[in-house]
N, C-alpha and C positions, 0 to 999 in steps of 0.2 A: 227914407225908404219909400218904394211905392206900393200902392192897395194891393194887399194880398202878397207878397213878398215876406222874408223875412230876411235880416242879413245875423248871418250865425259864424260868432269867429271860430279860429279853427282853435278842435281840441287839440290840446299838449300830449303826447306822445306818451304813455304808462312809463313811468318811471322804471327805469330797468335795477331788478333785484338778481343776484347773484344765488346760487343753488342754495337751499337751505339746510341749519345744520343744528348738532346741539351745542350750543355758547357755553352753558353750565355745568356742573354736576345735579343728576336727573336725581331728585329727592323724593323717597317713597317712606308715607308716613301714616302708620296706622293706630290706628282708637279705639279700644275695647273690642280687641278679637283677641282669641285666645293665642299663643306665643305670637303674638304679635312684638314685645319688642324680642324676641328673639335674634341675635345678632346675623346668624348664620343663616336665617328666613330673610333678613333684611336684605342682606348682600345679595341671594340668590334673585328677590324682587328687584331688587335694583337694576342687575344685570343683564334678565331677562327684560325688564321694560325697556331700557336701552336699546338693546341690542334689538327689539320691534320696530324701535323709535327711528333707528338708524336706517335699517329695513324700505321703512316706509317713506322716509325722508329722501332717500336714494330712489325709489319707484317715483317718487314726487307728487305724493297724493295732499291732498285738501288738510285742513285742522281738524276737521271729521274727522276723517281715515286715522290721523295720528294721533286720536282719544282715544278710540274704537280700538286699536293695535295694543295700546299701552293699559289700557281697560282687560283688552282679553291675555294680556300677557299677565298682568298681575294674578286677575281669577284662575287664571291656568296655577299657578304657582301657589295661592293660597287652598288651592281644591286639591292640590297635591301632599300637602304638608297638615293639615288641620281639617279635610274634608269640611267644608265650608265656603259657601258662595255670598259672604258679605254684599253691601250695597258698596260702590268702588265710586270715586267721586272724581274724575282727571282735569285737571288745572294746566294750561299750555300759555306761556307765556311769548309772545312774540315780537322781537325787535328787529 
């Protein structure tokens, strides 16, 4: 190389990722709230977080966005059912 030069190989091209989706069944699990295991609250959180997940998945936002979605969809659903705004804790696994 010469003084003051630099030689820089070229970068590799970002890996191309296909749109993203949900792989699994969305699991909503709660801990010392009151009807929390409630069957019929379970389902309804489930479905509702989903269905934000899916939402947001489809707009194509960040792993933010898809905490934040699934965060305010569960509060929505447990402020509806038990008036109660728990601490909500969202886990996103991504492969």
């Amino acid at each position: 190389s010469f003084p003051g030069r630099w030689i820089v190989p070229p970068t590799p091209p970002p890996a191309r990722r296909g749109p993203r989706r949900i792989v699994g069944n969305v699991q909503v699990e709660m801990h010392g709230i009151t009807s929390g295991e409630d069957y019929l609250m379970q389902e309804d959180a489930t479905s509702r977080v989903t269905k934000k997940l899916n939402e947001a998945l489809r707009d194509n936002k960040p792993t933010k966005e898809l905490k934040k979605a699934a965060r305010n969809a569960l509060l929505d659903v447990l402020w509806r059912n038990i008036k109660q705004r728990p601490m909500v804790i969202v886990n996103i696994l991504e492969v």
